[in-house]
C-alpha positions in Angstrom: 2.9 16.0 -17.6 7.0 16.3 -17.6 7.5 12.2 -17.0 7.0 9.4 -14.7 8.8 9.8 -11.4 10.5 6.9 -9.7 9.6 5.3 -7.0 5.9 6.0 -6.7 5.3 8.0 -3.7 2.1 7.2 -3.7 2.7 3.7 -3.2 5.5 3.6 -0.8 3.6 6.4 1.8 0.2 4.2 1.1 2.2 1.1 2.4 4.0 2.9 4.9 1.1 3.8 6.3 -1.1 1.7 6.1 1.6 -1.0 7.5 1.2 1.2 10.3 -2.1 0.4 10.6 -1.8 -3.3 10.4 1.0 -3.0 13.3 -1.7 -1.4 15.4 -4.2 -3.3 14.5 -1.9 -6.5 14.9 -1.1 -5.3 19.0 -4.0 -4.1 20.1 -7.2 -6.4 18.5 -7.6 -8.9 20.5 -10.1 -10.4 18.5 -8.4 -12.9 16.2 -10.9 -12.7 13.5 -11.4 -9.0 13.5 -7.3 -8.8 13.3 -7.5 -11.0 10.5 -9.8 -9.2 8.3 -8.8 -5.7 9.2 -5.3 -6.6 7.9 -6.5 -8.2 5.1 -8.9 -5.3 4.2 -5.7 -3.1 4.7 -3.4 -5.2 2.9 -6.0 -5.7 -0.1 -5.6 -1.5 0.5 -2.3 -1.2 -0.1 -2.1 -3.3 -3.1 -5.3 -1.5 -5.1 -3.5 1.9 -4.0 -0.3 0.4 -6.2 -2.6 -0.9 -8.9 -4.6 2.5 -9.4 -1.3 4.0 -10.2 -0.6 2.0 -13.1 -4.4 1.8 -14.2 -4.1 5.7 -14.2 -0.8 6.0 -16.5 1.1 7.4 -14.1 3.3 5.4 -12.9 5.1 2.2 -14.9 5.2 -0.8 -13.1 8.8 -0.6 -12.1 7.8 3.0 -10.4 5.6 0.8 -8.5 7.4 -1.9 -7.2 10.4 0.1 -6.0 8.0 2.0 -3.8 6.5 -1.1 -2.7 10.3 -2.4 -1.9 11.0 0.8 0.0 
């Protein structure tokens, strides 16, 4: 491995889409409880997709966050 590489793709395409999702989900469930918890589940996603990076090594922290700002 040449080095980390900053920001975590990873991340910031996981919460890009995935925010996506939650968009959808937010204007078309008309189910408030089902929105609820299908944004939660997503959200809960999004971060364990950010947290897998750094569990793996691949990623520092820092990597992560900045793709979670973007």
């Amino acid at each position: 491995m040449a080095g980390f590489s900053f920001p975590s793709g990873h991340t910031m395409i996981g919460g890009v889409f995935h925010g996506l999702l939650i968009y959808i989900i937010w204007t078309t469930v008309e189910n408030r409880t089902w929105r609820w918890v299908l944004s939660g589940f997503l959200t809960l996603v999004v971060l364990l997709v950010g947290l897998s990076r750094i569990y793996l090594k691949v990623h520092y922290a820092t990597d992560v966050a900045a793709g979670y700002i973007i």
